[in-house]
C-alpha positions in Angstrom: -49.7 12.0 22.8 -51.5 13.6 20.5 -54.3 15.3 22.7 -51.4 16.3 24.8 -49.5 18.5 21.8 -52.9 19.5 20.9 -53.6 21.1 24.3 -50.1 23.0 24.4 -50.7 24.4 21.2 -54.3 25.5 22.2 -52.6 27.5 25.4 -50.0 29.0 23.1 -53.0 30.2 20.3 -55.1 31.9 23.7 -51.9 33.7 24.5 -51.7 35.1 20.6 -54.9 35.8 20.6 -54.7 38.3 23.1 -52.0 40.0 21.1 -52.8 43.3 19.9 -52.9 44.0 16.1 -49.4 44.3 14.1 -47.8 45.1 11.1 -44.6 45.0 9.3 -41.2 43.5 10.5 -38.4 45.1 12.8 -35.8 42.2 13.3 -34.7 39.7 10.8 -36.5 36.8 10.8 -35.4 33.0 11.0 -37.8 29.7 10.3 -35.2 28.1 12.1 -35.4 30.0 15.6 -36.5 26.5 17.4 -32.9 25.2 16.8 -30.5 28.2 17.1 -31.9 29.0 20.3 -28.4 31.4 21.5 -29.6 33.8 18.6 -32.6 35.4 20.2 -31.2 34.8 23.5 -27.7 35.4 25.1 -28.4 32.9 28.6 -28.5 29.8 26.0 -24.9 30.0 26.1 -23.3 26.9 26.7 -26.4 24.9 27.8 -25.8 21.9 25.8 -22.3 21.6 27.6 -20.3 21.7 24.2 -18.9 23.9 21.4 -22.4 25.0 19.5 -21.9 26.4 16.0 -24.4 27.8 13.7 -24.0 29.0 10.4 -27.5 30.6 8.4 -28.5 31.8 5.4 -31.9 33.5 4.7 -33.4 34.4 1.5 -36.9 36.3 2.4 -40.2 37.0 -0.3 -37.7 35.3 -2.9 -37.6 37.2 -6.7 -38.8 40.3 -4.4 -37.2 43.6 -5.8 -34.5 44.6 -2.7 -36.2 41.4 -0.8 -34.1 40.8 3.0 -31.2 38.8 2.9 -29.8 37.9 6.4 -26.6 36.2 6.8 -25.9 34.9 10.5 -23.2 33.0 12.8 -22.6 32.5 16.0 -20.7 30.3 18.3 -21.0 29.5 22.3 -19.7 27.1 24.8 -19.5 26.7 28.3 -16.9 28.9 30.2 -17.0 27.1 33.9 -14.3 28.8 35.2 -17.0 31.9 35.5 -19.7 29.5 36.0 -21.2 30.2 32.8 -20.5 30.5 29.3 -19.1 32.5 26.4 -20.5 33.3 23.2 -20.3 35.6 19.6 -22.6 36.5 16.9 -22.2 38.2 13.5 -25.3 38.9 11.4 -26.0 41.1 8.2 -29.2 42.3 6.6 -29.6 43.9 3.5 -33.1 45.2 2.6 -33.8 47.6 -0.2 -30.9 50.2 0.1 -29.9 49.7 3.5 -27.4 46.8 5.3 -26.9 46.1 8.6 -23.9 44.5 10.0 -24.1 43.6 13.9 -21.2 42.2 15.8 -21.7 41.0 19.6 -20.2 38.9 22.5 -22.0 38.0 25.4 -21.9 36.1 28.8 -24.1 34.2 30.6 -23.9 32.7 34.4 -25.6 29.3 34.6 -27.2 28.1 38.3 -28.0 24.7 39.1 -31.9 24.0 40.9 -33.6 21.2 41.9 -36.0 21.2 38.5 -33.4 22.5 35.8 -30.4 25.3 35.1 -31.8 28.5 35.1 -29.0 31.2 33.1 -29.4 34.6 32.9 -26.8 36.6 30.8 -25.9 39.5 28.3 -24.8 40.5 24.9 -22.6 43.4 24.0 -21.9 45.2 20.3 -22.5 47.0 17.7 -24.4 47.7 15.1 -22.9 49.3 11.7 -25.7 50.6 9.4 -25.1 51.8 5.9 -27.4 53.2 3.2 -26.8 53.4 -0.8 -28.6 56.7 -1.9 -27.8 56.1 -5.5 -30.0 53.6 -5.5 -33.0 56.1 -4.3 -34.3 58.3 -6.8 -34.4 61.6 -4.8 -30.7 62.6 -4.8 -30.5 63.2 -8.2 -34.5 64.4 -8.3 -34.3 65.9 -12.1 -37.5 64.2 -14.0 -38.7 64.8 -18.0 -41.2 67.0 -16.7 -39.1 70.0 -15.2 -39.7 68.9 -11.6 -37.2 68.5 -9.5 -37.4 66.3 -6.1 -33.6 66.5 -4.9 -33.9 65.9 -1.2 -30.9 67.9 0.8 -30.8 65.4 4.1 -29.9 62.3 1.1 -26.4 62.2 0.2 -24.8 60.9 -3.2 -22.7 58.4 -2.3 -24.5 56.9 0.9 -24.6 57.6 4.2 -24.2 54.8 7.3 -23.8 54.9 11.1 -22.7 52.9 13.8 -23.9 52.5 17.5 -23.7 50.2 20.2 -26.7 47.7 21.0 -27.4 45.3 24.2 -29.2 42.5 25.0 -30.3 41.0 28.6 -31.9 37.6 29.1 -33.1 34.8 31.0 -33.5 31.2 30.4 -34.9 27.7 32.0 -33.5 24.8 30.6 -35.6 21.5 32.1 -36.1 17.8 31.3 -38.7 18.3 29.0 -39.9 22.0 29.2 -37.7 25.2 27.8 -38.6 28.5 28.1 -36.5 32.1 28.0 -37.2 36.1 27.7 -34.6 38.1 26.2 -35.1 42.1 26.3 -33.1 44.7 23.8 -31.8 47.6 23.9 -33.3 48.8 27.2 -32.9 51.7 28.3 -33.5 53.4 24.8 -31.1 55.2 22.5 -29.4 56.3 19.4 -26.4 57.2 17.3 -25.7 59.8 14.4 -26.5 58.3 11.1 -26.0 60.5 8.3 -27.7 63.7 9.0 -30.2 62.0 10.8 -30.7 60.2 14.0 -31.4 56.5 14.6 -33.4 55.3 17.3 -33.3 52.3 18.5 -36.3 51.6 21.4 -36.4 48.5 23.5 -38.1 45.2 22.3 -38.4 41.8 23.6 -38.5 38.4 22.7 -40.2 35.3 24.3 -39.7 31.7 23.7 -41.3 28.5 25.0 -40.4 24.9 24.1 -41.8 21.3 25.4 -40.4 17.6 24.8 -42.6 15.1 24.8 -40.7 11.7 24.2 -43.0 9.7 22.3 -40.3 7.0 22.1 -36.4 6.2 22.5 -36.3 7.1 18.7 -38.7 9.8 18.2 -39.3 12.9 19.9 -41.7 16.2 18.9 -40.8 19.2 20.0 -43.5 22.1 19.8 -42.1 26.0 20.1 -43.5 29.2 20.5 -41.7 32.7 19.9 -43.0 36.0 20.8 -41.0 39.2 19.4 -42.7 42.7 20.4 -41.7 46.4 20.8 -44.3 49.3 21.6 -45.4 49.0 17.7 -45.1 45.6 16.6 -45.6 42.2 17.7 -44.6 39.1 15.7 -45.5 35.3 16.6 -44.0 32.1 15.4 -45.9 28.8 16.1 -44.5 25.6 15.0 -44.2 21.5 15.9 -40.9 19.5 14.9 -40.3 15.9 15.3 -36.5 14.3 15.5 -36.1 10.9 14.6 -33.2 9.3 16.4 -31.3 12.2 16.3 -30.5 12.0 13.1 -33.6 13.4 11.1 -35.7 16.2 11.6 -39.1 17.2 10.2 -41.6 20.1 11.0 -43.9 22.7 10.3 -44.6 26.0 11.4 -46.8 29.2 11.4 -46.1 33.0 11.5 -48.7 35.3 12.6 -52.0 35.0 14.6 -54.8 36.5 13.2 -55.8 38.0 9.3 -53.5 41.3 9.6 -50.7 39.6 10.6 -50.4 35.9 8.8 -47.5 36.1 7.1 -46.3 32.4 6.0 -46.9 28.4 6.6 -43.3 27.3 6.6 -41.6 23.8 6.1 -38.6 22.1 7.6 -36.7 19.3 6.9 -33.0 17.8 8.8 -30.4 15.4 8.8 -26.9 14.7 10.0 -24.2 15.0 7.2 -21.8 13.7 9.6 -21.4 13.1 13.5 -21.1 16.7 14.3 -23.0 18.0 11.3 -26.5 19.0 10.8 -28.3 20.5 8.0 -31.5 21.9 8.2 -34.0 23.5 5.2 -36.9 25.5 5.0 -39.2 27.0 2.7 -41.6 29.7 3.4 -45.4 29.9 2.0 -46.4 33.4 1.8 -50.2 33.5 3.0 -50.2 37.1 3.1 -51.3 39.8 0.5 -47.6 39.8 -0.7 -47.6 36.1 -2.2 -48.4 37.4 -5.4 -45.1 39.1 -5.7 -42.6 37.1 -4.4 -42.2 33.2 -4.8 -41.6 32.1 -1.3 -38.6 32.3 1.1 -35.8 29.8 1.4 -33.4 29.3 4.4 -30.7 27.1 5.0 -29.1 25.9 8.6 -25.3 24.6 9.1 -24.5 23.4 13.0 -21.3 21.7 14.1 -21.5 20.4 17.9 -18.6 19.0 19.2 -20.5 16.4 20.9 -18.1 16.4 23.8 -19.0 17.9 27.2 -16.6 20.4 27.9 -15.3 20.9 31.4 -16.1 17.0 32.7 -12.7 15.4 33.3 -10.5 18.6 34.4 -8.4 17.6 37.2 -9.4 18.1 40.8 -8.8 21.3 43.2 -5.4 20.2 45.2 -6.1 20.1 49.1 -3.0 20.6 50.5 -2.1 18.1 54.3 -0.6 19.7 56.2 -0.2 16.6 59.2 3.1 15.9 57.4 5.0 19.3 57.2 
């Protein structure tokens, strides 16, 4: 078992390593991405056949001055009479002086083959972005010395936008092997914010999961996520266990190489109830900003309805006709 986890994750670390060199971040980040698997991809709609609910909290490079704070939900289930599913998200990041608020619904249409479903769907929205100039020093711009740095494109009181944004993906669901690409905001574009323009250009997102079923009881579960535009390219590496079900432990990487390791991170499960689950994280910084912030903590709430919607609806009528 061991050599065989061993040997997945060897694959997955070539793959990084042919990764060009990044820096910074462009979408908001989640430890967690191995369980909400709907969030970075619209075509896991409805795949586990019930009423999927995630609530998440994320507090990133905690005691950071204007650190990211992303609060997400979202909701699918399966939709059969469109041979698919139906889903909605709402996240919002604030970062420093700006916040963004996203709202989206998607669809995805779910075929049966011989070796799994394969879905492929979309998600549609929009984004609202808002920015608090007062708390940038250039719109008032009068110093002690006599200079003066007011900047005429900042206004006083803020500025924001708001602009629609798209997702298309693609996902395999199989026995024991999981995998999904999910593309953005393709072809590229932009909306008025402020006096300026925001551009949003396309990115996209990979994911890869394997099962191996060590027993009845205890299953690992390592994942791979990809995220890249024509700039940046972010990596997530990690191995969970479930026990039963019913507890969940794990750990995980972020980055590939010295200029882009960002954080070892931790994460711990378990039921509260029969739908329940609550998962925790915390974050290690391993990067040159671990002096300045004290780690990153994030915080998981699921409800499943544990019932599999759309077995037991009644049966098409045929209508006889030998005794009209």
């Amino acid at each position: 078992m061991i050599n065989r986890i061993a040997n997945w994750i060897f694959c997955c670390a070539l793959v990084l390593m042919a990764l060009s060199n990044v820096s910074g971040q462009q979408w908001p980040l989640q430890s967690h991405y191995m369980l909400n698997k709907y969030r970075d991809n619209p075509a896991y709609g409805g795949l586990e056949r019930s009423l999927s609910v995630f609530l998440n909290y994320r507090d990133q490079y905690n005691s950071f001055t204007g650190n990211p704070k992303t609060f997400y939900i979202g909701a699918d289930m399966p939709f059969y009479i469109w041979n698919g599913a139906l889903g909605f998200s709402l996240y919002n990041q604030s970062a420093g002086v700006a916040s963004n608020t996203s709202i989206k619904g998607s669809y995805n249409y779910v075929l049966g083959t011989p070796y799994g479903f394969l879905s492929v769907g979309g998600r549609l929205g929009i984004d609202m972005l808002k920015y608090n100039s007062k708390g940038i020093i250039t719109p008032d711009g009068d110093y002690d010395d006599g200079l003066n740095h007011n900047d005429p494109t900042l206004e006083n009181t803020g500025f924001g936008g708001t602009g629609l944004s798209w997702e298309l993906g693609a996902y395999f669901y199989g026995a024991n092997i999981e995998a999904g690409i999910t593309i953005t905001d393709l072809p590229e574009h932009s909306f008025d914010l402020g006096q300026s323009i925001y551009r949003k250009g396309m990115s996209t997102t990979i994911f890869a999961q394997y099962k191996y079923n060590y027993s009845d009881q205890l299953k690992f579960l390592p994942s791979l996520l990809i995220r890249a535009d024509k700039a940046v390219v972010q990596s997530e590496l990690s191995l969970t266990g479930r026990y039963n079900n019913t507890f969940l432990g794990g750990i995980g990487l972020r980055g590939y190489h010295v200029n882009s390791l960002d954080a070892i991170y931790l994460v711990i499960g378990t039921n509260i109830s029969e739908k329940y689950f609550l998962t925790y994280s915390y974050d290690f910084g391993i990067s040159q900003l671990r002096s300045y912030h004290q780690g990153t903590h994030e915080i998981t709430l699921s409800y499943n309805l544990q019932r599999l919607i759309g077995l037991g609806l009644p049966p098409k009528i045929i209508y006889n006709p030998r005794d009209l």
